[in-house]
C-alpha positions in Angstrom: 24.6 357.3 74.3 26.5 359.8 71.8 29.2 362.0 72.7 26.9 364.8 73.3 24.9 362.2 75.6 21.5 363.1 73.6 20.9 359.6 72.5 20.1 361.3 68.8 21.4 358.5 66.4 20.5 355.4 69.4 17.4 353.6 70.1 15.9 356.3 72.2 12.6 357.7 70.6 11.8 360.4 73.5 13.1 362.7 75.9 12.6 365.5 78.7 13.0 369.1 77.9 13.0 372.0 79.7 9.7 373.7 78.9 7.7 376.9 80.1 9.2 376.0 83.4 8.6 372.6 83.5 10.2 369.2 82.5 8.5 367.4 79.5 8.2 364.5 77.9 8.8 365.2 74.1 7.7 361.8 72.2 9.7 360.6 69.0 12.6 363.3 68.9 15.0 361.6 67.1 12.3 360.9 64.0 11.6 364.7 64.7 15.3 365.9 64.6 16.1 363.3 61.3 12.8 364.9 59.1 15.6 368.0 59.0 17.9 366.1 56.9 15.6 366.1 54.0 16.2 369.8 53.8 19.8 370.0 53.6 19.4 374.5 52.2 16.8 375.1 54.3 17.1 378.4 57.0 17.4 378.2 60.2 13.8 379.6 60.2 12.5 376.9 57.6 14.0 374.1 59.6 12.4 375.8 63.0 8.6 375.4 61.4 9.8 371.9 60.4 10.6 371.0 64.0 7.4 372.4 65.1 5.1 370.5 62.7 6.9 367.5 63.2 6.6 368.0 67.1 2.9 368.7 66.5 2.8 365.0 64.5 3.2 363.3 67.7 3.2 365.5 70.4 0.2 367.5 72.2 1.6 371.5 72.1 -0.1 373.8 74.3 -0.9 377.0 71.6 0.5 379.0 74.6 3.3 377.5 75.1 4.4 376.6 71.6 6.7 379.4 71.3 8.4 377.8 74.2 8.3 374.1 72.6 9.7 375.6 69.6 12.7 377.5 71.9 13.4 374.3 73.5 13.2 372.0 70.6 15.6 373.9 68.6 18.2 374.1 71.7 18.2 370.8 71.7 18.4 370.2 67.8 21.6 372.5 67.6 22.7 370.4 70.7 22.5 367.1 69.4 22.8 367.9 65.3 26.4 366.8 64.9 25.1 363.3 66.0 22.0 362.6 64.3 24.1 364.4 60.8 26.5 361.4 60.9 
């Protein structure tokens, strides 16, 4: 586990977010959160629609909640980025 105790640059490939209310399952989040690095000038908006097409690759997202997803994901991304930038 990293210092930030995501798990970002480890073995782990999923993990629960806080979503809409609920706690889910988000599949393959560390592949999700690395796709970032190969757009090192991209905006903060770019890199949001990256995360959420990636997410989409191999996760199902609700069209009603994907705002949410998107909220959470990125959280977590700014969360865990120092790690998974080593």
């Amino acid at each position: 586990m990293n210092a930030c105790g995501c798990g970002c640059s480890g073995s782990a490939t999923s993990r629960n977010l806080w979503i809409g209310g609920q706690n889910v399952g988000v599949a393959e989040i560390d592949k999700i959160f690395r796709k970032t690095l190969e757009y090192p000038k991209a905006s903060d908006k770019e890199l949001k629609a990256v995360l959420v097409k990636e997410l989409k690759q191999y996760n199902y997202v609700p069209s009603s909640l994907e705002q949410d997803y998107a909220d959470a994901l990125w959280k977590e991304y700014l969360r865990c980025k120092p790690d998974f930038m080593k």
